[in-house]
C-alpha positions in Angstrom: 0.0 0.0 0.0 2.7 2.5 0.7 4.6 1.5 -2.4 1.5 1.8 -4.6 0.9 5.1 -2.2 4.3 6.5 -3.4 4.5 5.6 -7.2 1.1 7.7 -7.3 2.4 10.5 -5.9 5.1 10.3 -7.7 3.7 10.1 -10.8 1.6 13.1 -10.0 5.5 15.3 -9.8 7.6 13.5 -11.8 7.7 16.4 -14.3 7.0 19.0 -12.0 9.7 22.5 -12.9 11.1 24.2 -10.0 8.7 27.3 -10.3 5.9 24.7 -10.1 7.3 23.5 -7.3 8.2 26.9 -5.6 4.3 28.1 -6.3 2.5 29.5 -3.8 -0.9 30.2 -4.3 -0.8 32.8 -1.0 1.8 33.8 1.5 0.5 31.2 3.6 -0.1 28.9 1.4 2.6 25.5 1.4 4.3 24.3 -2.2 4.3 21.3 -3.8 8.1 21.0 -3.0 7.1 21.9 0.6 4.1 19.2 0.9 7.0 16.3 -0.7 10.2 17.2 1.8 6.9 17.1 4.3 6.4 13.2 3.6 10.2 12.8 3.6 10.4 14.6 7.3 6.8 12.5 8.5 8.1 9.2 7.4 12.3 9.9 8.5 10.0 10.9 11.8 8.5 7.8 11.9 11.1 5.4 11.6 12.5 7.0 14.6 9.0 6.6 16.6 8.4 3.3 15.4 11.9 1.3 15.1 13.7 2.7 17.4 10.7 3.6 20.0 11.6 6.9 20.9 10.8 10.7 20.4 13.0 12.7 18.2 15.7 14.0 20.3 16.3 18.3 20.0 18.9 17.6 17.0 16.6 15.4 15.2 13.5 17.7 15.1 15.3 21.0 14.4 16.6 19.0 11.3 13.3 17.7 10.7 11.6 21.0 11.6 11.0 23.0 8.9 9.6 19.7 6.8 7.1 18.9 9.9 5.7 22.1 10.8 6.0 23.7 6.9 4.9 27.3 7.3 7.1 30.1 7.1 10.1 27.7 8.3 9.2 25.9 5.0 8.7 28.4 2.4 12.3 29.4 3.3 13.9 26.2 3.3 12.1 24.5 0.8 12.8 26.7 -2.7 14.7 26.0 -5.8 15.1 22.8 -5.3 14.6 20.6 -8.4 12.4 17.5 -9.0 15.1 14.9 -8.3 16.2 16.4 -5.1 12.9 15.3 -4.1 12.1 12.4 -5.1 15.9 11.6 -4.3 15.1 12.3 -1.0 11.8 10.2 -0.5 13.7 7.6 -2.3 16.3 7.2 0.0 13.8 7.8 3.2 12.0 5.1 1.8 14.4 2.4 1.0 15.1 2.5 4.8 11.6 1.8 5.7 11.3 -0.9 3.1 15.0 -2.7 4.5 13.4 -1.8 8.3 10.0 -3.5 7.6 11.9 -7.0 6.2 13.7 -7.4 9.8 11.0 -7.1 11.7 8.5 -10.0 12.4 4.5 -9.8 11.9 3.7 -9.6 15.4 5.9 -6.1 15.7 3.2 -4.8 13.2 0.7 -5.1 16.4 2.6 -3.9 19.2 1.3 -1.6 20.6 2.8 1.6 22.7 1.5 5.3 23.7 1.1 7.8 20.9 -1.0 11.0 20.4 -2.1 11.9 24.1 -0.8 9.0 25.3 -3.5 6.9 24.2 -2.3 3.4 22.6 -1.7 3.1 19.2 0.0 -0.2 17.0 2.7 -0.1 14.5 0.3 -1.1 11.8 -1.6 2.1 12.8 1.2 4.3 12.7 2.7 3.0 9.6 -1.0 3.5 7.8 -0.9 7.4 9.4 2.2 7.7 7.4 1.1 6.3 4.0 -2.6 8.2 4.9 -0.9 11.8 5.5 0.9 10.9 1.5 -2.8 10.1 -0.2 -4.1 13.5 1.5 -1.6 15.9 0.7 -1.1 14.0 -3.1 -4.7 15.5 -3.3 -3.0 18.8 -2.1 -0.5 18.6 -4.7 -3.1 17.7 -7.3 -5.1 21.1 -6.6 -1.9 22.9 -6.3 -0.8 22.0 -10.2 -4.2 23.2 -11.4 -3.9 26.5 -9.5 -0.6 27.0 -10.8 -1.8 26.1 -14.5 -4.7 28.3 -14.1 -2.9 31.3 -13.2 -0.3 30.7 -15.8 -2.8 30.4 -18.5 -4.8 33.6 -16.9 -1.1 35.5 -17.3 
């Protein structure tokens, strides 16, 4: 599911210039570039949260920051970056979850330990948030494109 997940989305970009991927459609708004180095940060999150059962320590999340929390933070660091330094990127992020995932045995899938507000949560669950937060900003990025393409074309 999150392979099928991520060759969608990545079809979706694939051809995607760096102005379409700097666009913003308001000064709050986040960019396509922003939304993938967000899936990169979420999933490099949780491999930490998950395989290593622990929170990010200070160093992790100030490196991880700016892809997490997007905003202003990411609309500076996230610009003129090209296509492949993306997908590069959520390559490599992935290929560490994939290798991960074949260690582990079935019954790690259900283990379960405290997540949001402490309340319990399994791997399974955790691993499905990650592959869940791709499918709803790939809609983001889908609305995105046309924005940008409709205020090219209206130029």
């Amino acid at each position: 599911m999150m392979n099928y997940t991520r060759e969608t989305t990545i079809q979706a970009v694939k051809d995607l210039t760096i102005e379409e991927l700097d666009f913003l459609y308001d000064e709050e708004a986040n960019s396509i570039g922003m939304l993938l180095a967000h899936l990169a940060a979420v999933e490099k999150t949780y491999q930490i949260v998950t395989f290593e059962n622990r929170d990010l320590t200070e160093e992790e999340f100030s490196r991880l920051q700016a892809g997490l929390d997007l905003g202003s933070l990411g609309q500076e660091c996230f610009k003129g970056k090209t296509i492949d330094d993306y997908l590069q990127e959520l390559s490599d992020v992935r290929n560490t979850t994939i290798e991960k995932f074949k260690t582990l045995p079935d019954e790690w899938l259900y283990k379960q330990t405290p997540f949001w507000y402490d309340c319990p949560a399994n791997n399974f669950f955790k691993w499905f948030h990650v592959f869940e937060d791709e499918l709803s900003h790939r809609g983001q990025i889908r609305i995105i494109k046309k924005m940008f393409n409709k205020r090219k074309n209206n130029i």
